[in-house]
BAMI-193568 format. One record per residue (C-alpha): residue number from 1; residue in one letter; chain; x, y, z. Coordinates in nm, 4 decimals. Example, Ala and Ser with C-alpha at 12.3 -4.5 7.8 and 13.67 -1.06 7.14 Angstrom:
2
<pt pos="1" code="A" unit="A" X="1.2300" Y="-0.4500" Z="0.7800"/>
<pt pos="2" code="S" unit="A" X="1.3670" Y="-0.1060" Z="0.7140"/>
This chain:
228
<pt pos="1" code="X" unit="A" X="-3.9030" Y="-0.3468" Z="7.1784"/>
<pt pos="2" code="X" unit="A" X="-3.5471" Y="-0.3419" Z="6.9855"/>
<pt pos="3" code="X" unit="A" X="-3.5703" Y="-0.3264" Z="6.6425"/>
<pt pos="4" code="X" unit="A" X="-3.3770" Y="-0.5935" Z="6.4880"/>
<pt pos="5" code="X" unit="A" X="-3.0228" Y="-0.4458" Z="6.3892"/>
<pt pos="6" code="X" unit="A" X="-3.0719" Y="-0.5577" Z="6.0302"/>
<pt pos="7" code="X" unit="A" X="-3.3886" Y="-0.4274" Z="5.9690"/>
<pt pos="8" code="X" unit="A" X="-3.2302" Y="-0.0621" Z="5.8865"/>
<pt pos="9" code="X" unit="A" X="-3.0602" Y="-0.1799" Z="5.6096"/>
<pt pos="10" code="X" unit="A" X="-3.2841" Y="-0.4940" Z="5.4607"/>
<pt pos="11" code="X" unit="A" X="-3.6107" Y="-0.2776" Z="5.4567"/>
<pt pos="12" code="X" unit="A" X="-3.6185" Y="0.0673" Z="5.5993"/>
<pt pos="13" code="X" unit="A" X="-3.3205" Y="0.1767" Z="5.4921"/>
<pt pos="14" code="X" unit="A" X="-3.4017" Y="0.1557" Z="5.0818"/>
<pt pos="15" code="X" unit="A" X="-3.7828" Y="0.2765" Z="5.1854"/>
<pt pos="16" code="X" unit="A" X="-3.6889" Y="0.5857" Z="5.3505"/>
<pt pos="17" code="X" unit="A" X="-3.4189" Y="0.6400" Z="5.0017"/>
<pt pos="18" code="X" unit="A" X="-3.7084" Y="0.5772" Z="4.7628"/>
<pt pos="19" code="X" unit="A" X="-3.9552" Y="0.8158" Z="4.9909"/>
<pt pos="20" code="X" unit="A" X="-3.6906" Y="1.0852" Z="4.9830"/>
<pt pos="21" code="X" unit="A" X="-3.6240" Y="1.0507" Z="4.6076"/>
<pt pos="22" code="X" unit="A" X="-4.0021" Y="1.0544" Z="4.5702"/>
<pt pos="23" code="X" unit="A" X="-4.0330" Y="1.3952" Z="4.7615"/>
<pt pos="24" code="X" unit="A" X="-3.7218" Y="1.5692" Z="4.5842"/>
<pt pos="25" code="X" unit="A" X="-3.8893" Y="1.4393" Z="4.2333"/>
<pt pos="26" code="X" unit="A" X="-4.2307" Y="1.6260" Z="4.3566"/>
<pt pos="27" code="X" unit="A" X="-4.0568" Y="1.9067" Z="4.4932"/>
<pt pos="28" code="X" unit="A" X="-3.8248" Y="1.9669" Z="4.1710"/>
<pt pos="29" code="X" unit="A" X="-4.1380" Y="1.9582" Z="3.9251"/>
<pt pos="30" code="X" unit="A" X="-4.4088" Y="2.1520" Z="4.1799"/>
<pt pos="31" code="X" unit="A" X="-4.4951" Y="2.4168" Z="3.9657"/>
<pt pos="32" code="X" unit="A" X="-4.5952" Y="2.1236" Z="3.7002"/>
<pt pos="33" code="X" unit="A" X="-4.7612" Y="1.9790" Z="3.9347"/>
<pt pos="34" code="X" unit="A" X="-4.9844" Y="2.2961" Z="4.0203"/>
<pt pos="35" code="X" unit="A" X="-5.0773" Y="2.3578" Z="3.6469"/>
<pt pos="36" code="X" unit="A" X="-5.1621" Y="2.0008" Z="3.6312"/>
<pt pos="37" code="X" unit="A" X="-5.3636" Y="1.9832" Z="3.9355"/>
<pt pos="38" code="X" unit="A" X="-5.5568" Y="2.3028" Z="3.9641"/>
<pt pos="39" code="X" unit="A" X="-5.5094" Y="2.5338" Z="3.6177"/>
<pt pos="40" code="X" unit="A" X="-5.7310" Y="2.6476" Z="3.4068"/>
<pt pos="41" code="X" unit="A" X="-5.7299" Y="2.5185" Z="3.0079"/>
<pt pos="42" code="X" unit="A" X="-5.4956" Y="2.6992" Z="2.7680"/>
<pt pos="43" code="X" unit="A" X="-5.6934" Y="2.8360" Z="2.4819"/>
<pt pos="44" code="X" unit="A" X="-5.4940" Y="2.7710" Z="2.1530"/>
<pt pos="45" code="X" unit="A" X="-5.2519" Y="3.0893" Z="1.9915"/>
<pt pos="46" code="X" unit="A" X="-5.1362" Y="2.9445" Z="1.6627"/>
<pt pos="47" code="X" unit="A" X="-4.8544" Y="3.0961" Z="1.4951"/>
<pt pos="48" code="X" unit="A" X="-4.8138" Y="2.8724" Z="1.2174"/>
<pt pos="49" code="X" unit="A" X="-4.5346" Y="2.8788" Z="0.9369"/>
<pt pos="50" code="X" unit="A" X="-4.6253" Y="3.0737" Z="0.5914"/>
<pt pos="51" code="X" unit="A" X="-4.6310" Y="2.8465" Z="0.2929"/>
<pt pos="52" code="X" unit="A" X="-4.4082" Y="3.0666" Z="0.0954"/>
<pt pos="53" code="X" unit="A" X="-4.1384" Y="3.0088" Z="0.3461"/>
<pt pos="54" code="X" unit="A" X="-4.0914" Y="2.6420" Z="0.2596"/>
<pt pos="55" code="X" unit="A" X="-4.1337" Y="2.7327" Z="-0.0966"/>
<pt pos="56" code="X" unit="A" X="-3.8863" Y="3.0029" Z="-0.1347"/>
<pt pos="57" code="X" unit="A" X="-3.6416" Y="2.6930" Z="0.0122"/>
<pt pos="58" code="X" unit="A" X="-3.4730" Y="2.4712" Z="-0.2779"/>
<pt pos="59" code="X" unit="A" X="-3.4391" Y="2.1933" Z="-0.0250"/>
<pt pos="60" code="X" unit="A" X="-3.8210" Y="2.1611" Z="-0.0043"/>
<pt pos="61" code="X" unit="A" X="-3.9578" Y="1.8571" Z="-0.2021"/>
<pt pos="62" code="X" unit="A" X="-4.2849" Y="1.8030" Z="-0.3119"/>
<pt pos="63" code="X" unit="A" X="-4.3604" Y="1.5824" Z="-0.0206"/>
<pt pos="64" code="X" unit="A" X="-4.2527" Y="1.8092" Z="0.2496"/>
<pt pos="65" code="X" unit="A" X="-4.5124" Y="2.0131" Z="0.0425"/>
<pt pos="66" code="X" unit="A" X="-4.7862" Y="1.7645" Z="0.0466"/>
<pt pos="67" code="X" unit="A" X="-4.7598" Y="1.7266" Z="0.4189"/>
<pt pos="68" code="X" unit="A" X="-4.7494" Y="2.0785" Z="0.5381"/>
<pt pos="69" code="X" unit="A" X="-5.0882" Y="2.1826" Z="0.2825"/>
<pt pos="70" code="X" unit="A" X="-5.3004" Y="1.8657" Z="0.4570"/>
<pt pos="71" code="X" unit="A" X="-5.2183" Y="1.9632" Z="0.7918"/>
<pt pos="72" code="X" unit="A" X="-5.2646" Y="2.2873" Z="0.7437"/>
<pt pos="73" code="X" unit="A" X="-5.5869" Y="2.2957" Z="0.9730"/>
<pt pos="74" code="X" unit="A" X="-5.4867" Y="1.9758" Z="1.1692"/>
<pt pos="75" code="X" unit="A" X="-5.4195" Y="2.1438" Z="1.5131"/>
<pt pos="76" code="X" unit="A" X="-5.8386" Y="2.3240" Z="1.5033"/>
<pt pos="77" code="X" unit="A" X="-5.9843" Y="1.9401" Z="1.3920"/>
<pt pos="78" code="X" unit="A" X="-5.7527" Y="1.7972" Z="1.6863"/>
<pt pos="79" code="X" unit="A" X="-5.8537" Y="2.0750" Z="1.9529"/>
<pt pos="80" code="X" unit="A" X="-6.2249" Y="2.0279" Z="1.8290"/>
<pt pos="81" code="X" unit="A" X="-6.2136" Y="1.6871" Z="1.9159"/>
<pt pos="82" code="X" unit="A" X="-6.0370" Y="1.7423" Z="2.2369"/>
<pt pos="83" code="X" unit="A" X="-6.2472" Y="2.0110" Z="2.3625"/>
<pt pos="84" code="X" unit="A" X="-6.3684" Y="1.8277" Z="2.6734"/>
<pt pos="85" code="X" unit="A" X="-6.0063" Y="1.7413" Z="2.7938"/>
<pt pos="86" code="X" unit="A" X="-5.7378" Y="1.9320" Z="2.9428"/>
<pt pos="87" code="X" unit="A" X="-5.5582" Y="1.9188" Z="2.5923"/>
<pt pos="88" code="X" unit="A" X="-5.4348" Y="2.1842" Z="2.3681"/>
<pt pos="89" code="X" unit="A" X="-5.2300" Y="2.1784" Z="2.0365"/>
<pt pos="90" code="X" unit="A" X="-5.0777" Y="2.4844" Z="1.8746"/>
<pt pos="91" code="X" unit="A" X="-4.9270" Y="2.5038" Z="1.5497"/>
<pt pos="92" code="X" unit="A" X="-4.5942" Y="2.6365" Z="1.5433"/>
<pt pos="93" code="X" unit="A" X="-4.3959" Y="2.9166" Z="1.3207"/>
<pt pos="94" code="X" unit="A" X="-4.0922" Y="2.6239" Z="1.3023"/>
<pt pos="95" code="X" unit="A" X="-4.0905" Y="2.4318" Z="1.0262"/>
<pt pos="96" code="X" unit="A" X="-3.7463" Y="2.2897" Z="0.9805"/>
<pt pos="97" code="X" unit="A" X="-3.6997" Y="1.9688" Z="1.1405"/>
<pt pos="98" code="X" unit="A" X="-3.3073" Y="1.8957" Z="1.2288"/>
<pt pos="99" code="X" unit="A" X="-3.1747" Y="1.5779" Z="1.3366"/>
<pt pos="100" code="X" unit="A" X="-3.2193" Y="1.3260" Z="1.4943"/>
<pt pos="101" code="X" unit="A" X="-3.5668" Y="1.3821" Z="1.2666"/>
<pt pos="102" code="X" unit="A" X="-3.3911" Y="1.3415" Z="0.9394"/>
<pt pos="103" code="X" unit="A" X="-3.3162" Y="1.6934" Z="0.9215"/>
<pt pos="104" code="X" unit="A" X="-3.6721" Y="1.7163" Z="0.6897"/>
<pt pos="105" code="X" unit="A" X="-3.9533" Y="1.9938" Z="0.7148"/>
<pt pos="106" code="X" unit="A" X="-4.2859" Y="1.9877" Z="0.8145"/>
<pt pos="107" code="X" unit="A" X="-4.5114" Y="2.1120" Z="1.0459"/>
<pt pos="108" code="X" unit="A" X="-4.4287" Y="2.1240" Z="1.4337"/>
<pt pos="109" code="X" unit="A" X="-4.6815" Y="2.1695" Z="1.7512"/>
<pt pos="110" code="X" unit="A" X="-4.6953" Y="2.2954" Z="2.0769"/>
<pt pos="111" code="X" unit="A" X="-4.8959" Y="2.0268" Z="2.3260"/>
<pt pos="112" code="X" unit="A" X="-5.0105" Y="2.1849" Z="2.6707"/>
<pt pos="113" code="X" unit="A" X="-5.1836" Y="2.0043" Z="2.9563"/>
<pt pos="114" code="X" unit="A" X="-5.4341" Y="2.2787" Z="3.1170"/>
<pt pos="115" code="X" unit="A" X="-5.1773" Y="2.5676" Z="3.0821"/>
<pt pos="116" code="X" unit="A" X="-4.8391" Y="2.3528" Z="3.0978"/>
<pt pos="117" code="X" unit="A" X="-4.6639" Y="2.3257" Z="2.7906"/>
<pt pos="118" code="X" unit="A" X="-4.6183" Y="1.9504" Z="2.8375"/>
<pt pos="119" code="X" unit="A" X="-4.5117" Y="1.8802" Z="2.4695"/>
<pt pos="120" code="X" unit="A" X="-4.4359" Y="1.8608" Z="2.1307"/>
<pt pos="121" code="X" unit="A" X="-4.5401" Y="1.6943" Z="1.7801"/>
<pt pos="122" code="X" unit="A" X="-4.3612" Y="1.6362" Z="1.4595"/>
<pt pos="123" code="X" unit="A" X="-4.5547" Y="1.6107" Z="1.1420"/>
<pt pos="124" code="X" unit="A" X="-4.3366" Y="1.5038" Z="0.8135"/>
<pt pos="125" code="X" unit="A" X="-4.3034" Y="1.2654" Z="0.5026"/>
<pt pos="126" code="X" unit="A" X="-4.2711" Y="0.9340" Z="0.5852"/>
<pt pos="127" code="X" unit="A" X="-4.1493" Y="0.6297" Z="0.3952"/>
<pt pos="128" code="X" unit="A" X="-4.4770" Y="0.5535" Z="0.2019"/>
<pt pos="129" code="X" unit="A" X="-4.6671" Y="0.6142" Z="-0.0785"/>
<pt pos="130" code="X" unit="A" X="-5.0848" Y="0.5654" Z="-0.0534"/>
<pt pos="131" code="X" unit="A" X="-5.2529" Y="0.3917" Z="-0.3580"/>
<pt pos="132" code="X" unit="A" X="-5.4122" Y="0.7821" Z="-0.4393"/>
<pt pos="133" code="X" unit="A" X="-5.0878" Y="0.8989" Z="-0.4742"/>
<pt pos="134" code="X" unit="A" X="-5.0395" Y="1.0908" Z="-0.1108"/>
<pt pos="135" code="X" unit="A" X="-4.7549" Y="1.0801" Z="0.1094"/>
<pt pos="136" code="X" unit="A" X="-4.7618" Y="0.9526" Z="0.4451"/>
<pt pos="137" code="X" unit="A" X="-4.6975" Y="1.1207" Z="0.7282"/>
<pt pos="138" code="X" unit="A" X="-4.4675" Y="1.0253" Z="1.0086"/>
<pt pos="139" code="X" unit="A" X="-4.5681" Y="1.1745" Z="1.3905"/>
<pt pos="140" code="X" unit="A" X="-4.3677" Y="1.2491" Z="1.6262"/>
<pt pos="141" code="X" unit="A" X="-4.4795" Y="1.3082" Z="1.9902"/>
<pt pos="142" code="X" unit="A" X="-4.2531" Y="1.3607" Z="2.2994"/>
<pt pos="143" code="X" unit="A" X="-4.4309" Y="1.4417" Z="2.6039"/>
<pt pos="144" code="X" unit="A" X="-4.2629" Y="1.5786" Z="2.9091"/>
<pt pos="145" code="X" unit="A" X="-4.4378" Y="1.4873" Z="3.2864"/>
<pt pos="146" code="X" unit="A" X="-4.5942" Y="1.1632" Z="3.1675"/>
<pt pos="147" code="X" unit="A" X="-4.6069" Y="0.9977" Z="3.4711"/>
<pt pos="148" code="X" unit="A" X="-4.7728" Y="1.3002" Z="3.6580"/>
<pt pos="149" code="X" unit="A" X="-5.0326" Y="1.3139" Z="3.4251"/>
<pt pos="150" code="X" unit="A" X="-5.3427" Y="1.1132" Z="3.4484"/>
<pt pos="151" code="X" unit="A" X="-5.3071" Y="0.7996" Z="3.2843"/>
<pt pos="152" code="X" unit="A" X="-5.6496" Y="0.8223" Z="3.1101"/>
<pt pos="153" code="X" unit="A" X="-5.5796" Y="1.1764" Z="2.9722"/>
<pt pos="154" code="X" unit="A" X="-5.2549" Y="1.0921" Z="2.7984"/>
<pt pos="155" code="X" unit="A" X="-5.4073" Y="0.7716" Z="2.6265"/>
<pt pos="156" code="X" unit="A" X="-5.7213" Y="0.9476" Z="2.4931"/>
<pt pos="157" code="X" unit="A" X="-5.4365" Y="1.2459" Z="2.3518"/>
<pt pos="158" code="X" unit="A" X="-5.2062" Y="0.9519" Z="2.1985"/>
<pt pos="159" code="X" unit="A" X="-5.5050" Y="0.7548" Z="2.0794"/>
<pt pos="160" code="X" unit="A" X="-5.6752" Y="1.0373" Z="1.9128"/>
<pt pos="161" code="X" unit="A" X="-5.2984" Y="1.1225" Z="1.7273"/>
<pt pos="162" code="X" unit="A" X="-5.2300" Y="0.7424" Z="1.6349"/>
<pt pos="163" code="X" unit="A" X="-5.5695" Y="0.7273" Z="1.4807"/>
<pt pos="164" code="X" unit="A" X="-5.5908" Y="1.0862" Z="1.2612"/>
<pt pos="165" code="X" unit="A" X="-5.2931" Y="0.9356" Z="1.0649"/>
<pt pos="166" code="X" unit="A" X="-5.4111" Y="0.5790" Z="1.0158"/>
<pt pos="167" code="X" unit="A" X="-5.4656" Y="0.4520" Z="0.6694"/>
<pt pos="168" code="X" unit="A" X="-5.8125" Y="0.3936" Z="0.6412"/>
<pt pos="169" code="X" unit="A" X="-6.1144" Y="0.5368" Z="0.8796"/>
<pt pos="170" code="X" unit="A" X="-6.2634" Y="0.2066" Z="0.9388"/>
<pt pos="171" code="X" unit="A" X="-6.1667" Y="0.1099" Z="1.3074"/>
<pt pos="172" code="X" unit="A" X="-5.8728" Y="0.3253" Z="1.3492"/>
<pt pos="173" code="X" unit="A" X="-5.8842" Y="0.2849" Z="1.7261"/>
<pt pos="174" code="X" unit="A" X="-5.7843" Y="-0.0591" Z="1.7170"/>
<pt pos="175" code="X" unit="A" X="-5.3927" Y="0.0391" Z="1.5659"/>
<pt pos="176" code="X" unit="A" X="-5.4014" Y="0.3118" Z="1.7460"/>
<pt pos="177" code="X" unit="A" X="-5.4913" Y="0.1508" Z="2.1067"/>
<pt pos="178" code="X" unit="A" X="-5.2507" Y="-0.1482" Z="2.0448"/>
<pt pos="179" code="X" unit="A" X="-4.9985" Y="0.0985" Z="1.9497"/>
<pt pos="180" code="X" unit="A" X="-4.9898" Y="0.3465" Z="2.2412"/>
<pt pos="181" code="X" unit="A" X="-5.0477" Y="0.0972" Z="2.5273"/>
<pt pos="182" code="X" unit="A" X="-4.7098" Y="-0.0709" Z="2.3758"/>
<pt pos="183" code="X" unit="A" X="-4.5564" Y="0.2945" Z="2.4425"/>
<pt pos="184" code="X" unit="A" X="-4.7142" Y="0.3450" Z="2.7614"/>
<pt pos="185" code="X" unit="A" X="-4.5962" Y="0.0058" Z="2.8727"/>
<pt pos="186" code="X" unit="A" X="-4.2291" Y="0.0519" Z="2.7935"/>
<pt pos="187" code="X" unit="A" X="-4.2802" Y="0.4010" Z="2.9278"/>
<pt pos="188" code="X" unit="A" X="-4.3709" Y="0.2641" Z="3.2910"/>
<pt pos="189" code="X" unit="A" X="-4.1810" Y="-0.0227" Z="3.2917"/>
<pt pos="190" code="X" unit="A" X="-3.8740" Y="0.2604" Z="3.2710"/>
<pt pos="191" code="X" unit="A" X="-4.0912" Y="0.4535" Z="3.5379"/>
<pt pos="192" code="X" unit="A" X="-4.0413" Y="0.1524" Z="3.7869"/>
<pt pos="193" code="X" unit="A" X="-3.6887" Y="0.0971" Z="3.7171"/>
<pt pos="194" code="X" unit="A" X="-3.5665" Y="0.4381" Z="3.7737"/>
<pt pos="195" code="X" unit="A" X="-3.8438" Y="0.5931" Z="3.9847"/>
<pt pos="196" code="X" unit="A" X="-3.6737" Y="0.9178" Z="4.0904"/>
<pt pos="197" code="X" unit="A" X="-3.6188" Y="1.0311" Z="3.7543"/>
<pt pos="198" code="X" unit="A" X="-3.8475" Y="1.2373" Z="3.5506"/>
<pt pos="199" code="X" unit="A" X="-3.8768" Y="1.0398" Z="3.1831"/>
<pt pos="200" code="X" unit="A" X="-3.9107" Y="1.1899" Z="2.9030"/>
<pt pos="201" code="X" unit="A" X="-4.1639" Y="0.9775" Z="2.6425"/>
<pt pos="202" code="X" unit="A" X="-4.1925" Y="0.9630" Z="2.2834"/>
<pt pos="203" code="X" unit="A" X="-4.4065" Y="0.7622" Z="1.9823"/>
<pt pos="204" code="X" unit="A" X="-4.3719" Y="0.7470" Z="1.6663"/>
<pt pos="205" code="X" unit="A" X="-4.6514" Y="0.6762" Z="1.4197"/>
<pt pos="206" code="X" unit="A" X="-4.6410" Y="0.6273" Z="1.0425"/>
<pt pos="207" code="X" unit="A" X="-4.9654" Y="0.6180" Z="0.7960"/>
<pt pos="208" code="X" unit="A" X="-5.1348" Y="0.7731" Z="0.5106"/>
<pt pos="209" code="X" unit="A" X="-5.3581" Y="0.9596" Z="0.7089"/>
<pt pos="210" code="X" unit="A" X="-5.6869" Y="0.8929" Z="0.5342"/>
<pt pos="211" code="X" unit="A" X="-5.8718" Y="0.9794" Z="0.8553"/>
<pt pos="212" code="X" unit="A" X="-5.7373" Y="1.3155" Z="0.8857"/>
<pt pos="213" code="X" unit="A" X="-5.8661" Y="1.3589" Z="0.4614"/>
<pt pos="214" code="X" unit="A" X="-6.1942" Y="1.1761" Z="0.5996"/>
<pt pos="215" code="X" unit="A" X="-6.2644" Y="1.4410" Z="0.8646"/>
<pt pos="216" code="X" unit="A" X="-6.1473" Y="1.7251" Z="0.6046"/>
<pt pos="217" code="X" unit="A" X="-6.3756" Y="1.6034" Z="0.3365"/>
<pt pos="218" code="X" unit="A" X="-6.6792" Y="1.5114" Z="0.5407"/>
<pt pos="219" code="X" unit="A" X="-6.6584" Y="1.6758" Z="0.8729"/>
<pt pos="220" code="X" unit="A" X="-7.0527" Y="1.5067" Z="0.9034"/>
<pt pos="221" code="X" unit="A" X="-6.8769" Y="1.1949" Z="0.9930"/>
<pt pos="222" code="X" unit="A" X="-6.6897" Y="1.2689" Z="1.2968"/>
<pt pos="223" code="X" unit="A" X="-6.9391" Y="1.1033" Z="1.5351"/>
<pt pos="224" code="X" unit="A" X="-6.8608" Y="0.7796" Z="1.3448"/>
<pt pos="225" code="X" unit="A" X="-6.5129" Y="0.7597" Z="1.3981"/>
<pt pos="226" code="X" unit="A" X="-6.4225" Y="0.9201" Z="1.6943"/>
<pt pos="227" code="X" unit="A" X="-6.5784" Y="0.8252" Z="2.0449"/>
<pt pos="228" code="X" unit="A" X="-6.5454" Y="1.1630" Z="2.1824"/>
């Protein structure tokens, strides 16, 4: 039978593009895709910044302070909590943020899937002030290989983030699922547009972190507001 002389261009033409773009996109990224698929965990190495290094700095304020002393053990709670998936967080020696994140300081993580470092996450004063006084925090997390990565593993990571810095520890989980299925929506609907491209994703978060002071002050109470 003689294919019909338009059916090159109308349909198989554009489906043997997009399989070839698909194939290039898998073979560019393979070694991701073998830590992702078959790796074991990374076990965390934390070199985190000294606290006399910000303070020796005259450009240091007392909320860049604030932040960096009540995350000090942020990255060991998170990793606790994410023991039984493929996620790791280190803390990092940098703590000078430059622009295009308002050139502030902070503290900065490495994020690995198994043994890929997939990641990063940017922890610094944000705009508000809670009624005790404390800063809030603005996150930062860019994630490289999104959409190789299971779709359940990166919403239980961006959940768990989203709801550490929320205000209060009643029902974080609601904010914080709202908030990254917005993310991951945008994030796929750019995935679909321009499928043979690898897309970087990011989310911000802002709050006043009284979950993260929760856990610190009563570690007891974990169970109640984390499903993990």
């Amino acid at each position: 039978m003689t294919p019909h002389p338009e059916s090159n261009t109308s349909v198989t033409g554009p489906r043997i593009r997009s399989m070839l773009g698909i194939n290039l996109l898998a073979w560019k990224y393979r070694a991701a895709i073998k830590s992702i698929d078959g790796h074991a965990k990374r076990q965390p190495r934390h070199d985190p910044a000294s606290p006399a290094s910000l303070h020796d700095n005259e450009l240091v304020a007392e909320s860049h302070l604030t932040i960096f002393h009540d995350f000090e053990n942020f990255a060991e709670i998170a990793n606790f909590h994410l023991q039984h998936s493929p996620w790791t967080i280190e803390d990092r020696r940098e703590h000078r943020i430059p622009v295009p994140f308002d050139d502030t300081f902070g503290r900065t993580y490495s994020i690995y899937y198994r043994d890929l470092d997939a990641g990063w996450l940017l922890v610094y004063p944000g705009s508000a002030v809670a009624l005790d006084g404390r800063f809030s925090a603005r996150c930062n997390v860019s994630l490289d290989f999104v959409q190789l990565l299971p779709y359940a593993d990166v919403y239980r990571l961006l959940t768990y983030i989203v709801a550490v810095i929320a205000d209060q520890p009643e029902g974080p989980w609601s904010k914080s699922a709202s908030e990254v299925t917005l993310a991951l929506t945008g994030h796929l609907w750019e995935v679909f547009r321009k499928p043979d491209v690898m897309h970087g994703f990011n989310i911000v978060t802002e709050g006043t972190y009284g979950v993260l002071m929760d856990l610190i002050r009563s570690p007891e109470h974990t169970n109640q507001i984390f499903r993990t």
